[in-house]
N, C-alpha and C positions, 0 to 999 in steps of 0.2 A: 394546536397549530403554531404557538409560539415559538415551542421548540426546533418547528421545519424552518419558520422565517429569517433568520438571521443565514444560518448555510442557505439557503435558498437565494435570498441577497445576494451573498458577495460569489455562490457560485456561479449564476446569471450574467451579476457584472464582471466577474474574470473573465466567463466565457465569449462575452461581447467587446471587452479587451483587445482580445488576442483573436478575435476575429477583422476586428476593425484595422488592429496590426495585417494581418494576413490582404485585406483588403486592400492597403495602402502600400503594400509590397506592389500585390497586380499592377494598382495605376504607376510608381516605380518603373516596374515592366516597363509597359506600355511606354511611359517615356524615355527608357533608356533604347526600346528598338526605333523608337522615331529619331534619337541620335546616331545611331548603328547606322540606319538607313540614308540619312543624310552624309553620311562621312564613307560611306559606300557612294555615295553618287559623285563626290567629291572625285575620290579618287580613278574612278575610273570613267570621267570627264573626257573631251575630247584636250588635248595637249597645246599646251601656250609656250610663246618666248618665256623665258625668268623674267620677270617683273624686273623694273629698274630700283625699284626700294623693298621687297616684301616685305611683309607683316607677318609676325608669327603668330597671331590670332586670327585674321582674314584669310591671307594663305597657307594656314597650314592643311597639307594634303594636297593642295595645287598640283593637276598633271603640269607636266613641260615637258619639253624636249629643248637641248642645245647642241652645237657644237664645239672644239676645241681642244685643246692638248691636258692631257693628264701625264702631269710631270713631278719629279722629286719621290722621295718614299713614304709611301701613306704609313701614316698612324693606324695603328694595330687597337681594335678593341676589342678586349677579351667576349668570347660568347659564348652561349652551350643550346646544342638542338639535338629534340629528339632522335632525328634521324644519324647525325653524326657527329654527336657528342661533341667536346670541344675544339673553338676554333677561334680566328679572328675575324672581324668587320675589317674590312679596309679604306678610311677614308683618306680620300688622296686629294689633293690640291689641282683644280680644274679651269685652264685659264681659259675661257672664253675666246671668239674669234672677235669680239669687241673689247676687249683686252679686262675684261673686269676677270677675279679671279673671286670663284665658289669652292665648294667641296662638294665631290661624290662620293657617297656610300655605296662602294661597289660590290658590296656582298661578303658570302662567308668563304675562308679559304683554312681548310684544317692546321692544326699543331705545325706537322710538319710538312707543309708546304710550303711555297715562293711566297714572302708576304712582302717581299720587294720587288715586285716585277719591271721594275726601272720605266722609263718615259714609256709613252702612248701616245704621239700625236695623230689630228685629223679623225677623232673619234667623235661618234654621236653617241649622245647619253639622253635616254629617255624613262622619266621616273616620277616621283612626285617630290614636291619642299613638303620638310619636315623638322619641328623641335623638340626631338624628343626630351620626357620627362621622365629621365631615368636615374638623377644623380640621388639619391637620399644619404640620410646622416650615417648608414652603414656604407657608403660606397668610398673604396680606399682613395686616397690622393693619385692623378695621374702619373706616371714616371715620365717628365717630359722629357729628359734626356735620353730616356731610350724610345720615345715616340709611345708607350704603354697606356692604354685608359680600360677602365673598370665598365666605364656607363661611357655614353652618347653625352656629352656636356657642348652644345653647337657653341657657345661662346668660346670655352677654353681651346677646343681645338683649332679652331678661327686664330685666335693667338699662336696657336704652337706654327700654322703652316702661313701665316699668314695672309689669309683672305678674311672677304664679307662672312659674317656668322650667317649664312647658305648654305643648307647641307639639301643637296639631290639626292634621294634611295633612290639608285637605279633598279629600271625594272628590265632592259636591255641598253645592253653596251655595243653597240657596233661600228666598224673599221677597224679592230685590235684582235689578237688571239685572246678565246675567253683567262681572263687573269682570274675572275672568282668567281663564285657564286650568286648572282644577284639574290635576296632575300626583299619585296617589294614591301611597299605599306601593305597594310591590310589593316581592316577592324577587329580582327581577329587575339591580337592583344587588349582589347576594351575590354575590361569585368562586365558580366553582367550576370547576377547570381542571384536578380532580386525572385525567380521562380522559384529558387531553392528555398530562399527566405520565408516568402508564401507557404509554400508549403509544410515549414518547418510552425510556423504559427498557424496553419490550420490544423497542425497535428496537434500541437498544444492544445488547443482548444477544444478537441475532439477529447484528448485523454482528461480535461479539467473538468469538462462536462460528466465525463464517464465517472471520475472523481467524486463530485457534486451528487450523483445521483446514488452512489455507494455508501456515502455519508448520509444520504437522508432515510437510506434504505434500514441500514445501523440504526439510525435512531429509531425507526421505527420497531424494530425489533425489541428494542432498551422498553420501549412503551406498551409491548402486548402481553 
């Protein structure tokens, strides 16, 4: 019996391991759809004025709706989607009918399409606030002289056009010909992979055990 105990041990405690991993993936789960679902209620909320100060932590996702002029040439940020490969974001300088001045994210418009559609006034825009976190240390430097950005950076672009760092994703644009594509928030960019995870430690576990049981099989063969 000595010779089973020791493999027996530690195949046991592996296989309890990488179950317990597997388990604590689920609760994972579990808590990242209860984030899902709350950032899903968020945004498809009944619609407010823009706050007179937002918070990128309290409103982020906030519906709204405003009016006012979409004026000057939006900033160009580079994107690629499934459906039609590369293109730009257009975010454009949005002055308010109370004269404060945001940004809209007006959506995608291909390579080579109008990415200056020149003024828009008297437009209503309805969307959600949003910061997005897209900048990382591979993301190239914007080309502010030709309006150019890599990622979504609400502060830098804030600078480049001169408004409040408020960026509106439009979810429609109306009183204007459509200039682009709205592309809206969604939860749909949020990872959530901790199923796969589970899964992938419950296999583990399954083949460690299968393992364990192969090696005690051996030995016992070594002993008849």
């Amino acid at each position: 019996m000595r010779r089973y105990l020791i493999p027996l041990i530690f195949g046991l405690g592996g296989f309890a391991v990488l179950v317990s991993l597997g388990i604590w993936q689920l609760q994972r789960l579990a808590w990242k759809e209860a984030i899902l679902a709350d950032i899903d209620a968020r945004i498809t909320a009944s619609p407010v004025a823009v706050p007179a100060a937002p918070d990128a932590t309290e409103d982020r996702y906030l519906p709204v709706t405003a009016k006012g002029d979409l004026l000057g040439t939006p900033l160009r940020v580079l994107v690629s989607t499934k459906e039609r490969g590369a293109g730009y974001r257009l975010v454009t300088r949005f002055v308010l009918e109370d004269g404060r001045q945001v940004m809209v994210d007006e959506g995608f418009v291909e390579l080579e399409e109008n990415a200056a559609p020149g003024d828009a006034e008297g437009v209503t825009v309805a969307g959600n606030l949003h910061w997005p976190e897209e900048v990382d240390s591979w993301t190239p430097e914007p080309d502010l002289s030709g309006g150019l950005f890599y990622a979504r950076d609400v502060a830098t672009m804030a600078g480049a056009l001169g408004t409040e760092p408020v960026l509106i994703v439009a979810r429609t644009v109306t009183g204007t010909d459509p200039r682009a594509t709205p592309m809206p928030v969604t939860s749909t960019g949020v990872p959530n992979n901790h199923l796969g995870y589970a899964v992938q430690w419950f296999g583990l576990a399954a083949v460690w055990l299968g393992m364990t049981a192969f090696l005690l099989w051996r030995i016992r063969k070594r002993t008849v």
